[in-house]
C-alpha positions, 0 to 999 in steps of 0.5 A: 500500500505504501508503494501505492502511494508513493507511485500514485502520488509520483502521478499526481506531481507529475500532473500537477507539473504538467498542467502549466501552472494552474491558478489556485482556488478555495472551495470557498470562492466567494470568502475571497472576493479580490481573488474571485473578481476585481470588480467586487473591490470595495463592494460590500454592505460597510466601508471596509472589509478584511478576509483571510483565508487557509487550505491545505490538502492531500496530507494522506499522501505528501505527509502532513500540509504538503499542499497549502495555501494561505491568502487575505486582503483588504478593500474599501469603498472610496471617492464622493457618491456621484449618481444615484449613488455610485462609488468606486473601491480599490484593494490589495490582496496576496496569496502564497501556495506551497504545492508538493514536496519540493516546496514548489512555491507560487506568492503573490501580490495584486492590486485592485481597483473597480467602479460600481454603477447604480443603474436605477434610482431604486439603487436594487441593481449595479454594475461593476467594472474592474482591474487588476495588476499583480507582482508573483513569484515561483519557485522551487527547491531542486534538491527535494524533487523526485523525477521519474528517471529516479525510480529503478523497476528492478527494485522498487527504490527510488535513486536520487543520483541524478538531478534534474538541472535549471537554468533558474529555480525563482520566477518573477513576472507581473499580469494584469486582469479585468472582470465584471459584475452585475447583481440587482434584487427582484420585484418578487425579492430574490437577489440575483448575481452574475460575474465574469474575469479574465486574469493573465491577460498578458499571459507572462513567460513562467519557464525555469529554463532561458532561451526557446526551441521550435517546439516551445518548451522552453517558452511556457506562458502562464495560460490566460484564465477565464472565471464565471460566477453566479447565483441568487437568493431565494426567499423561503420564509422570513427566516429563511433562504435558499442560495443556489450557486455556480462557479467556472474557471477555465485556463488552457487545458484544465477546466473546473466546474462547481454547483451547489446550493446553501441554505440560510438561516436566521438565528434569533427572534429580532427582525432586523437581527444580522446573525445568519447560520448557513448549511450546504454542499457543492459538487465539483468537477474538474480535470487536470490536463487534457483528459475529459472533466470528471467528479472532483470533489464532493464539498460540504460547507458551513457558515456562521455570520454575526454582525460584521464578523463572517465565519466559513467551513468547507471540507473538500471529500475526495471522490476522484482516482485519487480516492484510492490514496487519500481514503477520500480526505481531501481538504479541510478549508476555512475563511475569515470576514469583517466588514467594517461600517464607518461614519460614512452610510452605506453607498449601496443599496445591495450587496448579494451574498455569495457562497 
């Protein structure tokens, strides 16, 4: 069994190291709102608003938090309402992702900055343009990776005899991005939401080798990334909501899809009470390169919201090949949110949830 494990997990960093460079994502998309899409920048139900967010994956196989990732950030509405009341917002946010044994390391750094456009004297719908500009870093320690030529047939034994050699070891390039959002309230009180972005526009040189050959290997761009994101909430009572959600991202060959649905639920007899529990589950199809998408992940969420402050749980269950392997644990998730009301009064009228 161990064996088995070792060859499926030499598979899967094989993979990993083959699919290009594959941006990161949570479980959790919405709990990171300036990775998501930069036109959710400073659109929120305060003026300010915090997050962070920890995942790590796959312990089963690599031993212990092989695969992790860290991130948060902070954006603000800013600027003098004009027209029914539109503003603009800007944000930083960051990123640092450790994947596999050999420390293979992607951080970075963006900068946001989005403009949201009340459309109607009603302020129930807006539309948000926004941009983003990043600084990243990749890397990796050489002498903790195993390639497939160290692995001798004959005994089973891994030979690390021989390295692989690189030009480089460290990356650094910078892209930039561009999304947009649009979210309005219905006459019958469902809130409804839409977003699309494109990151890596400029689609950076990422390669750990110098120079270029015909065939381009050693000319890797980092694929451009397209992300769609949607969903609504459903009135079912006062006390009671249903949010059915979807999330696409697609860049080069690796594709992901993720539907699912929360239900929220008001804690508290008060009215106007801003404490929420929220209970749900998505399921997430994905593939790593060129192979046709197939189930991922079966992923369970929960979420605590009490005045300001959010809470968010996910649980990542493995239900792809490699299930085997992991026994079906996948990746424990979590996300922290606090958004802040100034003296200012909101500049919005509304601002959808997103799961």
């Amino acid at each position: 069994m161990k064996n088995l494990k070792f060859i499926l997990f030499l598979i899967a960093f094989n993979s990993l190291w083959s699919i290009k460079a594959q941006d990161i994502h949570f479980s959790q998309f919405a709990m990171s709102p300036l990775l998501l899409n930069p036109a959710l920048s400073g659109f929120s139900n305060g003026d300010i608003r915090g997050y962070a967010n920890f995942r790590t994956q796959w312990n089963t196989i690599a031993g212990g938090n092989a695969y992790r990732t860290l991130a948060g950030g902070v954006d603000m509405a800013v600027g003098k309402a004009t027209r029914y009341s539109s503003f603009a917002g800007i944000g930083v946010s960051f990123f640092s992702d450790q994947s596999g044994v050999a420390g293979f390391q992607t951080n970075r750094v963006d900068i946001t900055a989005a403009y949201h456009i009340i459309l109607n004297k009603r302020r129930n719908m807006s539309l948000s343009i926004g941009l983003q500009g990043a600084f990243n870093t990749r890397g990796f320690d050489p002498s903790k990776a195993t390639y497939d030529f160290n692995y001798d047939q004959s005994t089973g034994g891994i030979n690390n005899t021989q390295r692989e050699t690189f030009t480089r070891t460290k990356v650094y390039y910078g892209d930039v991005g561009a999304g947009a959002f649009y979210s309005a309230t219905l006459k019958s009180g469902t809130d409804v939401y839409l977003g699309a972005s494109f990151s890596h526009m400029n689609q950076p040189q990422i390669s750990f080798f110098s120079g270029s050959t015909t065939n381009g290997l050693f000319n890797e761009k980092l694929y451009m990334k397209f992300t769609a994101h949607g969903g609504a909430t459903v009135v079912l009572n006062p006390k009671l909501w249903i949010i059915p959600n979807f999330f696409v991202m697609l860049q080069g060959p690796a594709s992901q899809y993720n539907a699912g649905a929360m239900l929220k639920i008001q804690i508290g007899n008060k009215v106007l009470t801003r404490n929420f529990l929220y209970l749900g589950a998505q399921l997430r199809i994905a593939n790593a390169i060129a192979d046709a998408p197939m189930a991922d992940a079966f992923i369970l969420h929960c979420r605590f919201d009490y005045k300001n402050f959010t809470l968010g749980l996910s649980y990542d269950v493995n239900v792809s090949k490699l299930a085997v392997s992991t026994s079906t644990f996948g990746a424990p998730e979590i996300g922290l949110m606090y958004v802040v009301n100034t003296k200012h009064r909101n500049r919005q009228g509304y601002c959808p949830v997103m799961m």
